[in-house]
N, C-alpha and C positions, 0 to 999 in steps of 0.2 A: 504494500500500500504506500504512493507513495505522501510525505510528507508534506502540510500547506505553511503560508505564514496567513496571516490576515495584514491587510493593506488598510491602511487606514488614515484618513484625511486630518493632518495637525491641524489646521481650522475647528473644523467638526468637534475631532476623535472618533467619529460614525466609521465602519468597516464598511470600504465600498467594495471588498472583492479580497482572491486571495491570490497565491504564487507559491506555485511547489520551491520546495529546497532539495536545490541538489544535493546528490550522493554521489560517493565519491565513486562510483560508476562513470556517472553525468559527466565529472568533471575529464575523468579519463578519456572517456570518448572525445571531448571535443577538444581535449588535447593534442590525441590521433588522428585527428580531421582533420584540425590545422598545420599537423605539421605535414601533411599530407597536400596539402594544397599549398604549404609555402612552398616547398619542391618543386612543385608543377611553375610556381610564379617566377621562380627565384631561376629557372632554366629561360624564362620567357625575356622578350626583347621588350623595351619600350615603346615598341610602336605597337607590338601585341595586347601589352597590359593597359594602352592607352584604347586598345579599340574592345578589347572585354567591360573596360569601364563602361563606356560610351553606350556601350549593347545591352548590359543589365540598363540604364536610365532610359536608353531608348523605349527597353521594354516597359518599362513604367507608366513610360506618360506618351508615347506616340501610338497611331495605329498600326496592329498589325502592318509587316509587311514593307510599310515607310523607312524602314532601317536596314539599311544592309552591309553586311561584315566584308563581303569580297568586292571587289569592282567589276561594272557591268563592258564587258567589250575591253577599251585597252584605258580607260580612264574610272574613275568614281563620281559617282552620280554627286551632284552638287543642290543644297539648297539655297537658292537666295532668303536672304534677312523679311522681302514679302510673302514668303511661302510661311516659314516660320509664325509671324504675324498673325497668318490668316488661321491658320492651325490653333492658336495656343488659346483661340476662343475671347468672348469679350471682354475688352478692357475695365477698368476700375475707375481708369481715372483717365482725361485728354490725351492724347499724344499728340506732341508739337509738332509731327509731321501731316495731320490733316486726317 
């Protein structure tokens, strides 16, 4: 079974929720993972680990598909700063460009 804490708001003191505590299982494992994937990174070039970044954020907040890792033909696909714009949905506040 594993283990909670209760979480609780210092304003309050009310318990809004709770959070297992790891065991030292937990922590094992994800010691193991990391050092596992520092290897993989730590072999990787900067233009690699510049475009893994890039690919987790793209997946985040673009649509499918709009991101792409390799280059299309003998160049990479380019956005202009109005593509961008138009994507990122409506503004907040004016922009000084119209």
């Amino acid at each position: 079974m594993t283990r909670t804490l209760d979480l609780t708001d210092p304003a309050t003191g009310e318990v809004f929720g709770t959070s297992p505590i790891a065991e030292q299982s937990d922590v094992d494992a994800a010691l193991e993972s990391a050092a596992q994937a520092f290897a993989i990174w730590r072999r990787s070039t900067p233009a690699q680990r510049q475009l893994a970044l890039l690919a987790r954020v793209a997946a985040e907040f673009l649509p499918p598909g709009s991101f792409r890792t390799k280059p299309q033909g003998s160049r990479w696909p380019t956005a202009s700063p109005t593509d961008w714009h138009r994507r990122s949905g409506p503004r907040t506040s004016p922009s000084p460009h119209g």
